[in-house]
C-alpha positions as CSV (number, residue, x, y, z in Angstrom):
1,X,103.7,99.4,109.3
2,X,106.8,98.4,107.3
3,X,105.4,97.9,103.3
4,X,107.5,95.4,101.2
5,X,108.1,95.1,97.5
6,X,108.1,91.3,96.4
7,X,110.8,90.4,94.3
8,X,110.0,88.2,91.7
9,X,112.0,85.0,93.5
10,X,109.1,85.4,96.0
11,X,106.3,85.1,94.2
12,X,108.1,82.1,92.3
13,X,108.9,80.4,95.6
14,X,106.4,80.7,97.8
15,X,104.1,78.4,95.1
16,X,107.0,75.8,96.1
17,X,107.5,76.2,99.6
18,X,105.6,76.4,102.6
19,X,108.4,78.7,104.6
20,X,108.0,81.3,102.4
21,X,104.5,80.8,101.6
22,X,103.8,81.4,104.9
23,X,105.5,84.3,105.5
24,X,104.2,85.9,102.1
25,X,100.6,84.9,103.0
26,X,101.1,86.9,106.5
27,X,102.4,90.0,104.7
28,X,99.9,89.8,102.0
29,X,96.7,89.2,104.2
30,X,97.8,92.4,106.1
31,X,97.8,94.2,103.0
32,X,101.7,94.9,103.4
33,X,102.8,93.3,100.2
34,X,103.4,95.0,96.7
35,X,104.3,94.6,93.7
36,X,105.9,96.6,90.5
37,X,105.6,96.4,86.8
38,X,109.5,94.7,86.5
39,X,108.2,91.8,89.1
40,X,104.9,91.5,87.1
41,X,106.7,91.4,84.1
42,X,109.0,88.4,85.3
43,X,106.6,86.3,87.0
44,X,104.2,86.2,83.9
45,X,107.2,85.4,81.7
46,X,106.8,82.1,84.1
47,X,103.0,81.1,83.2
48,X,102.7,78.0,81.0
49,X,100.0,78.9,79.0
50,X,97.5,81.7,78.2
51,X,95.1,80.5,81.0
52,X,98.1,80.4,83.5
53,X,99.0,83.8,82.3
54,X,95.2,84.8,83.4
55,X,95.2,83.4,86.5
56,X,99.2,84.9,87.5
57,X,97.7,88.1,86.5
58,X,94.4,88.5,88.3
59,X,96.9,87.1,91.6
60,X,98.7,90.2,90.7
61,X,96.4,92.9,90.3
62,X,94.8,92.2,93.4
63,X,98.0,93.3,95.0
64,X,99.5,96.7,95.9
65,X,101.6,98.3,93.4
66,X,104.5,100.6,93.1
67,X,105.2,102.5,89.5
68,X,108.3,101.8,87.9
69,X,109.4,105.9,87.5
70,X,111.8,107.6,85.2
71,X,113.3,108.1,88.6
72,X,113.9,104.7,89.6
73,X,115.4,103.7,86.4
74,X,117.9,106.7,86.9
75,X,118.5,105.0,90.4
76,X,118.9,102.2,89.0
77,X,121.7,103.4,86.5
78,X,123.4,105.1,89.2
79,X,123.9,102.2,91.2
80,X,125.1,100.4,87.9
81,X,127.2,103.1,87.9
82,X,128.7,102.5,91.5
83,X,128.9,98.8,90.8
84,X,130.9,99.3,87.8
85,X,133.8,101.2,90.1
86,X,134.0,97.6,91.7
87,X,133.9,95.8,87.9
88,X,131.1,94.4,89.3
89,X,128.3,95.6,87.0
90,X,128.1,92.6,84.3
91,X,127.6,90.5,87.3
92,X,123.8,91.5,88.1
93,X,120.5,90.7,86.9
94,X,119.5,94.1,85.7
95,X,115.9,93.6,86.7
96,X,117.1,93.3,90.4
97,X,118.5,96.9,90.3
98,X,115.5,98.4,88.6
99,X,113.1,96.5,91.4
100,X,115.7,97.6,94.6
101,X,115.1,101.2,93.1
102,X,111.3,101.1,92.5
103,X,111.7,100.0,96.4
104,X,114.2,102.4,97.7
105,X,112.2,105.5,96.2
106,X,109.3,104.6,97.8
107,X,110.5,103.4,101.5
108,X,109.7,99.7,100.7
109,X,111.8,96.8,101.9
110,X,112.8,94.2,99.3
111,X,111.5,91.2,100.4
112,X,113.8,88.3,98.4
113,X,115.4,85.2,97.9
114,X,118.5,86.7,95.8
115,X,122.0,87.7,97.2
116,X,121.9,90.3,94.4
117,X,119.8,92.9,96.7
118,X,122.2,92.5,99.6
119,X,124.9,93.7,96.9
120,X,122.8,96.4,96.0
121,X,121.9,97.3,100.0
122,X,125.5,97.6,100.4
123,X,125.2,100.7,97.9
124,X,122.3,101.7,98.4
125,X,121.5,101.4,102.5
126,X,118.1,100.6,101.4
127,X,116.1,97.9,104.0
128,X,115.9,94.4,101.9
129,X,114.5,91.2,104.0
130,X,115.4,87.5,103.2
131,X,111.6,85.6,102.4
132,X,113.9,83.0,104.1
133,X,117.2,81.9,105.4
134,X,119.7,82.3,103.0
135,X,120.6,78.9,101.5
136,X,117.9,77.0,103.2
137,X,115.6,76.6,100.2
């Protein structure tokens, strides 16, 4: 059973449309959906208000979660690294390589809405999954 790490466009979008609410409600019911501290950290930064922060957060801790390790943030810096050799380092979100790390080191497939982590999969060979068609939301 393939396990997937929800990038924070995910959990954003699937509050706004039904595609990838569907598809996130599947993964989630059949418990194959986590989360990380970096994706937590982004989505609250979305809540309007202390209760809204309350509510995102019990939402969250009812999930699955992956640490954010030492490791994955050197993962994270050597991808930077590799991107750089292309000058195309200044050009990503550095949450996104710190959330394709926490993935890779722990066998999880991005799931996304960001053409960021198919930049990164080029590096990396990791497994990242479109929430839905590219460019159709």
């Amino acid at each position: 059973m393939s396990v997937y790490l929800a990038d924070t466009s995910v959990l954003v979008l699937q509050g706004r449309h039904s595609a990838v609410r569907d598809r996130f409600g599947e993964l989630l019911a059949r418990g194959q959906i986590a989360v990380c501290q970096m994706t937590a950290l982004e989505f609250l930064n979305n809540a309007p208000d202390p209760k809204g922060y309350e509510v995102l957060w019990a939402a969250l801790r009812r999930m699955s979660w992956f640490d954010v390790t030492t490791g994955a943030f050197d993962r994270a810096l050597d991808v930077h690294r590799q991107l750089a050799v292309q000058s195309q380092h200044r050009n990503f979100r550095l949450p996104d390589l710190i959330i394709a790390a926490t993935a890779e080191l722990n066998g999880a497939t991005v799931l996304h809405y960001d053409a960021d982590f198919d930049r990164i999969a080029k590096i990396t060979g990791q497994s990242v999954e479109w929430v839905a068609k590219r460019g159709s939301l």
